[in-house]
C-alpha positions as CSV (number, residue, x, y, z in Angstrom):
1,X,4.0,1.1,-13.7
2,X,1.9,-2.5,-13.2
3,X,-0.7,-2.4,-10.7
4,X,-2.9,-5.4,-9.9
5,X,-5.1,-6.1,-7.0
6,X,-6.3,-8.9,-5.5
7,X,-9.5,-8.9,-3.1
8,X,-9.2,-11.8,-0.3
9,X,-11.8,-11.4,1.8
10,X,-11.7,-7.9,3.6
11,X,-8.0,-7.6,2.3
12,X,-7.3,-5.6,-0.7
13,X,-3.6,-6.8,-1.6
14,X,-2.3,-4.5,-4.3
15,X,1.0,-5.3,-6.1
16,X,2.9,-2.8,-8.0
17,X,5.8,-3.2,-10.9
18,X,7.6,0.0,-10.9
19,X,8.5,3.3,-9.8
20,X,6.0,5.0,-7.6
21,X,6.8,9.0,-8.3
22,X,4.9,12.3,-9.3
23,X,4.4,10.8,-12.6
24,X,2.6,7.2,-11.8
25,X,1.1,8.5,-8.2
26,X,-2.4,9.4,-9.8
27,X,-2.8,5.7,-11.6
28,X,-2.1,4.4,-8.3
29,X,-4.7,6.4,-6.0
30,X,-7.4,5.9,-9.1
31,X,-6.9,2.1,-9.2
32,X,-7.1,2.0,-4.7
33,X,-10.0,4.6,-4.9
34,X,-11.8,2.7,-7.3
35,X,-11.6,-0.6,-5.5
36,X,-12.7,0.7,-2.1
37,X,-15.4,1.8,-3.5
38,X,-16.4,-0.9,-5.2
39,X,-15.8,-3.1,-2.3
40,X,-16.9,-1.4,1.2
41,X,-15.7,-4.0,3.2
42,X,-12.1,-3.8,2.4
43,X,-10.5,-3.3,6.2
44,X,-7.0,-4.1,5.3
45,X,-5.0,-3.0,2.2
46,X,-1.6,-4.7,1.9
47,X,0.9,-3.3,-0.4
48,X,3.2,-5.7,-2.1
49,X,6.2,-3.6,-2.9
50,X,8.7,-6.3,-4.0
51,X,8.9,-4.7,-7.6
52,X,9.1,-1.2,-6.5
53,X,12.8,0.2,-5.7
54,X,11.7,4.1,-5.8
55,X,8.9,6.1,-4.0
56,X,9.3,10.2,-3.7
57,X,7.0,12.6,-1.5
58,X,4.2,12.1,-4.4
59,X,4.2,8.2,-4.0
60,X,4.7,8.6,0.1
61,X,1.6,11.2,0.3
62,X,-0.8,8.7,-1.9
63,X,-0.4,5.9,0.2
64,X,-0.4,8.6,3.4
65,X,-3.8,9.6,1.8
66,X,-5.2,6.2,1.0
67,X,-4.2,5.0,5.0
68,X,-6.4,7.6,5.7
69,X,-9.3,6.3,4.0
70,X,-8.9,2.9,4.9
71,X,-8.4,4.0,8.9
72,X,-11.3,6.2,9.1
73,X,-13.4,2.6,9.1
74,X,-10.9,1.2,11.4
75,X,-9.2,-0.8,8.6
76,X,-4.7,-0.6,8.2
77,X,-2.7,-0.9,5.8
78,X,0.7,-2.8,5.8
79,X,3.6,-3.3,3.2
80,X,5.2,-6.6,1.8
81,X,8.0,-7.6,-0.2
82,X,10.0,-4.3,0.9
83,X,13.7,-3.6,-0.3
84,X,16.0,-2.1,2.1
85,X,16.3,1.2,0.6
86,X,12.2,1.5,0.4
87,X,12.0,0.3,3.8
88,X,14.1,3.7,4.7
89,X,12.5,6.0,2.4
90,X,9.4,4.7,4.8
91,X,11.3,4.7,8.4
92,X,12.5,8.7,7.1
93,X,8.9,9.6,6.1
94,X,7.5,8.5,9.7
95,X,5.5,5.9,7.5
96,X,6.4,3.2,9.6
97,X,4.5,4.8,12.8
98,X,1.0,3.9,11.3
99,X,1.9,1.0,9.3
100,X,3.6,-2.7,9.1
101,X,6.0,-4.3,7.4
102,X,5.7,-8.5,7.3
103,X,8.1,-10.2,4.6
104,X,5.4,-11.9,3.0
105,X,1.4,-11.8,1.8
106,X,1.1,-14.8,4.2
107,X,2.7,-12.7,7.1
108,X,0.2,-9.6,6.4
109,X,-2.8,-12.0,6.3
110,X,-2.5,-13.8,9.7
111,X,-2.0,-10.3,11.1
112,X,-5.0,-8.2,9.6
């Protein structure tokens, strides 16, 4: 798995190339962790999923625990870029009840 980030402004936009499973989950909430630490004023992490096309329970629960960081400061978290079968793995996990999908970065940003 690929992830990069990209700060733009108080938006964290983090893109991912690959599976996001028991075995790549940790990489993932240790590259997020360490950014919103670095930068405090992150309200709004948008995940660009347009290279992901599998998430189990351990990829679901990371970025369950990481929308629980961000919206303890009032900040949200939405996903780009979805495929139709991530989009149900997300509408079956009950993700969509706290967070967004837009089709595009430029969607996510005029709506943070």
């Amino acid at each position: 798995m690929i992830i990069e980030t990209e700060r733009i402004g108080s938006n964290l936009v983090v893109t991912i190339d690959g599976e996001l499973d028991l075995e790549t989950s940790p990489e993932f909430r240790k590259v997020i962790e360490e950014k919103l630490d670095t930068y405090q004023t992150i309200r709004h992490v948008i995940l660009d999923l347009k290279k992901v096309h599998f998430i189990d329970s351990s990829g679901l629960g990371v970025i369950l625990g990481r929308f629980k960081r961000i919206s303890q400061d009032g900040g949200k978290m939405s996903a780009v870029n979805v495929s139709d079968q991530v989009k149900r793995i997300f509408e079956l996990s009950g993700l969509l009840k706290i967070m967004n999908i837009y089709p595009d970065r430029k969607d996510a940003l005029e709506n943070c």
